[in-house]
N, C-alpha and C positions, 0 to 999 in steps of 0.2 A: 657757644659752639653747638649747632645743631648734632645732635650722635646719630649714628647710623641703627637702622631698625634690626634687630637677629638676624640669622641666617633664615631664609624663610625656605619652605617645603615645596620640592619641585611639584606643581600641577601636573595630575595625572587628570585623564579623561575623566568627566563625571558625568556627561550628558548619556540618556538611557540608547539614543543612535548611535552614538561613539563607542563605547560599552559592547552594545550589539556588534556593530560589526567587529568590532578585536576580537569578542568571543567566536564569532564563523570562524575567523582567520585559525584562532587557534583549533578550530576544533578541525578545519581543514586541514591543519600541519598534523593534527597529536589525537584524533577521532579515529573511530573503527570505520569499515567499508561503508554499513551501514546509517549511519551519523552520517559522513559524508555525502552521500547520494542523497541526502535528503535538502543537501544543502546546494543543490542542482551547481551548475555549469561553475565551478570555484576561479574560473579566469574571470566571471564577471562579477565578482565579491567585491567592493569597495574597499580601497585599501587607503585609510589614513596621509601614509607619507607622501604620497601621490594624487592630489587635491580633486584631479581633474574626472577620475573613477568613484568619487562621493555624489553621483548625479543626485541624490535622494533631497530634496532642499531641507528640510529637518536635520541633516544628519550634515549638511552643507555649514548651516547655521552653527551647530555644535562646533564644528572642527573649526569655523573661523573665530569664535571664542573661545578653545583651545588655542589656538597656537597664536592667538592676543594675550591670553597669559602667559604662553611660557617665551614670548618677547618682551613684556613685561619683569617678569623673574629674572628670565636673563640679565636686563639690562641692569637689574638692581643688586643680582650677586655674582655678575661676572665682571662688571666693567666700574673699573677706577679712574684711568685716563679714557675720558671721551674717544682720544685721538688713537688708541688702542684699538678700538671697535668697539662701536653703540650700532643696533640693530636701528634704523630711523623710524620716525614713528609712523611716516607716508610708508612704509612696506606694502602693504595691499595694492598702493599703485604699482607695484614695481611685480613682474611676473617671476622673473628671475629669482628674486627675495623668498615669492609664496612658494617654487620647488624646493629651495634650499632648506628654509626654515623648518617644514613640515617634514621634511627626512632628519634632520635637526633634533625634532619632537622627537620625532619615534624613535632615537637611538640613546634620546635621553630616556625615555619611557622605558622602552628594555633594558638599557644597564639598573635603572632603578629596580627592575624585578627580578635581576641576577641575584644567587643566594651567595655570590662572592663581591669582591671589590672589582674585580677585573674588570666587565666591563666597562665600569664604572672611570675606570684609570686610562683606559682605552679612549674612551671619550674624552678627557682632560686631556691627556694627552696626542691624539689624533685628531678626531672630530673638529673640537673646538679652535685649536690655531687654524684648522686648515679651512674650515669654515668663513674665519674672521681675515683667510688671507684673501679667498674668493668674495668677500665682503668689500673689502677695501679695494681689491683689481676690479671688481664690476660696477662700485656704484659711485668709488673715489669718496669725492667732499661735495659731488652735487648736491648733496640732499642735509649737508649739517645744518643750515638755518630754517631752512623751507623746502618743500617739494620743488624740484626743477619737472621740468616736461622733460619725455623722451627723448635722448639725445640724438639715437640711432633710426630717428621717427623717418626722414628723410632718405637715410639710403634704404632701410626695409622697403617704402614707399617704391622706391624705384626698385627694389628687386621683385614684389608684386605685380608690377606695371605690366601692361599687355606687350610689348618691345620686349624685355627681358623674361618673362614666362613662354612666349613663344622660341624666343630663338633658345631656353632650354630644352622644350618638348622637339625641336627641330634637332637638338643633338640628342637627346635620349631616348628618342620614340623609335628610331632605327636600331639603336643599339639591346634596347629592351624586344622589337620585338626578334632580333636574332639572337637574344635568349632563351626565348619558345622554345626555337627551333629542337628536335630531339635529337641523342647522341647520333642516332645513323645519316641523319642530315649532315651534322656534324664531319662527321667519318668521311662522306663521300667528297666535302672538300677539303679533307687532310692528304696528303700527298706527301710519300718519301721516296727521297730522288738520293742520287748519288752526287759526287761533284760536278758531271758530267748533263746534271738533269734525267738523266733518265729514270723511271721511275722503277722503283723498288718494292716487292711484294712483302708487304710485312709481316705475315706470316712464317715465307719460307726465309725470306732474306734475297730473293732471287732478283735478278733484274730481269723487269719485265720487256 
């Protein structure tokens, strides 16, 4: 009977890009005015949990070797019954997977550097079911033996298509652009009338 390996130690970032930017991040949250400013425009900092803001390809690299390990980890000390939820090993195919997973990371990553249990228990008990329920509703069994192709490949396709992006912009280019419009535009086709129709000063209350 083959035995099972210890309990192994959650993978925390160790790439010197990864590292970097968690350190902005924190020094953006928990830094003086000073530190901060220097740390220019902090809405365009790379943030980890959110793949698609890591544009730097070095620090790209790192994070997709992070969070290969901690689908790795995962699947080795969280899951017993397959049919439970196993993270598949095609994930990179799947986009859906790479946001989930990497919000995933990071909330394991920070319960680990709480100086209590809490979030830690937070995460067992929130995170991770609900995780492995949006696992199982998005990706089903296409993928227990093999990578399947995109299911949804077809109707995205047709929602793209020039037929169906037009007659959106046909409904919402009107509508967007009489959102421009400014309040007193606004105003002058609001109109209070009585039962009668006639109109009403809103001001005085007076029928005009």
């Amino acid at each position: 009977m083959t035995a099972r390996p210890p309990a192994l130690r959650f993978p925390m970032p160790d790439g010197p890009e990864l590292k970097a930017a968690y350190n902005d991040l924190r020094i953006a949250a928990q830094g003086d005015q000073e530190t901060k400013r220097r740390l220019g425009d902090q809405a365009l900092l790379p943030r980890p949990w959110d793949p698609p803001t890591c544009r730097d390809p070095h620090l790209r690299e790192e994070l997709w070797k992070w969070l290969d390990d901690v689908v790795t980890w995962f699947n080795s000390e969280y899951v017993w019954d397959p049919s439970a939820g196993m993270i598949p090993p095609c994930w990179p195919h799947h986009p859906h997977l790479v946001h989930e997973i990497a919000c995933f990371a990071d909330q394991r990553r920070r319960a680990g550097l709480d100086t209590s249990s809490n979030m830690l228990e937070e995460w067992h008990r929130y995170t991770v079911p609900s995780f492995l329920d949006r696992l199982k509703e998005r990706t089903g069994r296409h993928c227990d033996e093999h990578h399947q192709a995109w299911p949804a490949r077809t109707r995205f396709a047709r929602y793209v298509s020039e037929p169906a992006v037009a007659d959106r912009q046909q409904v919402l280019q009107p509508d967007g652009a009489g959102s421009r419009r400014n309040a007193c535009d606004r105003q002058k086709d609001w109109r209070l009338e009585d039962e009668d129709g006639n109109a009403i000063d809103p001001a005085t209350g007076e029928i005009a």
